[in-house]
matplotlib code that plots the C-alpha trace (Angstrom):
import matplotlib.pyplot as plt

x = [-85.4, -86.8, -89.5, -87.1, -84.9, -86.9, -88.4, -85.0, -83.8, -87.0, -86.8, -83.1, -83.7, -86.3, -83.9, -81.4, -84.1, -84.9, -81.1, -79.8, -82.8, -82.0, -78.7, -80.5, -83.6, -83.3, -83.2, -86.5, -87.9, -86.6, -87.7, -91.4, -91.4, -90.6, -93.0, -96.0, -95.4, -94.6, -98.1, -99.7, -98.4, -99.8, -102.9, -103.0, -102.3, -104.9, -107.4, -106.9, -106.4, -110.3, -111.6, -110.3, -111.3, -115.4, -114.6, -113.6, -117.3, -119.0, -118.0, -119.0, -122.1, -122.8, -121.7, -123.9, -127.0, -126.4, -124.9, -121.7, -120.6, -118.6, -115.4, -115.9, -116.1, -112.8, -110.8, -111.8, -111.8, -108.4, -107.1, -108.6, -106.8, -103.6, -103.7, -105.0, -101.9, -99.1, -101.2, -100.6, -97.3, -96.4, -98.2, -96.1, -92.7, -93.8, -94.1, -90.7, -89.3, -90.9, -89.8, -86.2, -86.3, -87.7, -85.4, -82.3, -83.7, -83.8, -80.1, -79.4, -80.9, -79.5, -75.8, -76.9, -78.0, -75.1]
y = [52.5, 51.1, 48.5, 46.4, 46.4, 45.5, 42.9, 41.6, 41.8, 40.0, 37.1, 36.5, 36.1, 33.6, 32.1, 31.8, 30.6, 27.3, 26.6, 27.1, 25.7, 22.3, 22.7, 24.6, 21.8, 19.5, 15.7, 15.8, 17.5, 14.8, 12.1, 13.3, 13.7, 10.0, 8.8, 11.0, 9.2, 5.6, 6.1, 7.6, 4.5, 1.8, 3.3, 3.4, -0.1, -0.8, 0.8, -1.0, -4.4, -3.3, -2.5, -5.6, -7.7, -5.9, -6.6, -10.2, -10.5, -8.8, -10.9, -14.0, -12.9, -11.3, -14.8, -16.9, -14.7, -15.7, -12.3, -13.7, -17.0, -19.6, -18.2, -14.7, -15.4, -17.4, -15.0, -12.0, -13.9, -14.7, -11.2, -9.9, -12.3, -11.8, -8.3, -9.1, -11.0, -8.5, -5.9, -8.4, -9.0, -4.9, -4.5, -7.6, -5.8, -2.5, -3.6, -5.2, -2.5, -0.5, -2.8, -2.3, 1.0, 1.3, -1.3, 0.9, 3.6, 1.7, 1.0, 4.5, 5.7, 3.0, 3.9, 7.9, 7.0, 4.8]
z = [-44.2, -47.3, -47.6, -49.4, -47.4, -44.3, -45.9, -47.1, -43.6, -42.1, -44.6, -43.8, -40.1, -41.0, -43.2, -40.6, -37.8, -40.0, -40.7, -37.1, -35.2, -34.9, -33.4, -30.8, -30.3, -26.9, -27.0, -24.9, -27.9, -30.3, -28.0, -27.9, -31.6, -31.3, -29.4, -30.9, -34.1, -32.7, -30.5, -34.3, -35.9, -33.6, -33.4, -37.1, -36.9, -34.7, -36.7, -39.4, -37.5, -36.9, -39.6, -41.7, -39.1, -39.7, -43.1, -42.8, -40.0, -43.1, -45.8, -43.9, -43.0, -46.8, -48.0, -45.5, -47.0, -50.4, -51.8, -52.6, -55.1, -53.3, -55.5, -54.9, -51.2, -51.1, -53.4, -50.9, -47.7, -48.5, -49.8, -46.5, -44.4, -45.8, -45.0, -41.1, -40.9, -42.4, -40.3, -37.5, -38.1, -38.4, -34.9, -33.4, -35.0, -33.8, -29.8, -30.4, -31.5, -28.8, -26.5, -27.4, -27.1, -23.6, -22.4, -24.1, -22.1, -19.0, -19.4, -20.0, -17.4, -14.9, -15.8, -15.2, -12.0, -10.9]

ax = plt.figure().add_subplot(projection="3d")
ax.plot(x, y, z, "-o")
ax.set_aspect("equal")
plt.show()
């Protein structure tokens, strides 16, 4: 057997893994790729709920030490906060989407079980 044609053959199984694999894939599967990146996302979220909320502590106290003008300190301490509050309101949409989702569970798994 030729190289050629080995390699031909190997890169066609591969080819025909990745087509045909997802119709082989469990729901369990699906559903833990689900919740790896909903847990990713809120964490992100939270993260970043953090570190603006440093930011906002840090811009205070720069401005209370004279560092910053009175219009520089408004302009930023209002860009800052209107990104705590989308964050905020991301993180609020997230748990009630989460929410929904386990409670859609729930009645799944309640009409299973009856």
């Amino acid at each position: 057997m030729s190289p050629t044609i080995f390699l031909f053959g190997v890169l066609f199984c591969l080819a025909g893994w990745f087509v045909f694999s997802p119709l082989f894939r469990d729901s369990q599967t699906d559903l833990n790729m689900i919740l790896d990146n909903t847990i990713d996302s809120q964490k992100a979220l939270q993260q970043k709920r953090s570190e603006l909320m440093l930011t906002l502590k840090e811009l205070d106290f720069d401005f209370e030490m004279g560092k910053l003008s009175k219009e520089d300190y408004v302009g930023l301490k209002k860009k800052f906060e209107a990104e705590t509050i989308d964050i905020l309101r991301q993180i609020d949409f997230e748990k009630s989407s989460w929410d929904k989702f386990q409670k859609q569970i729930d009645e799944k798994l309640g009409t299973l079980r009856a």
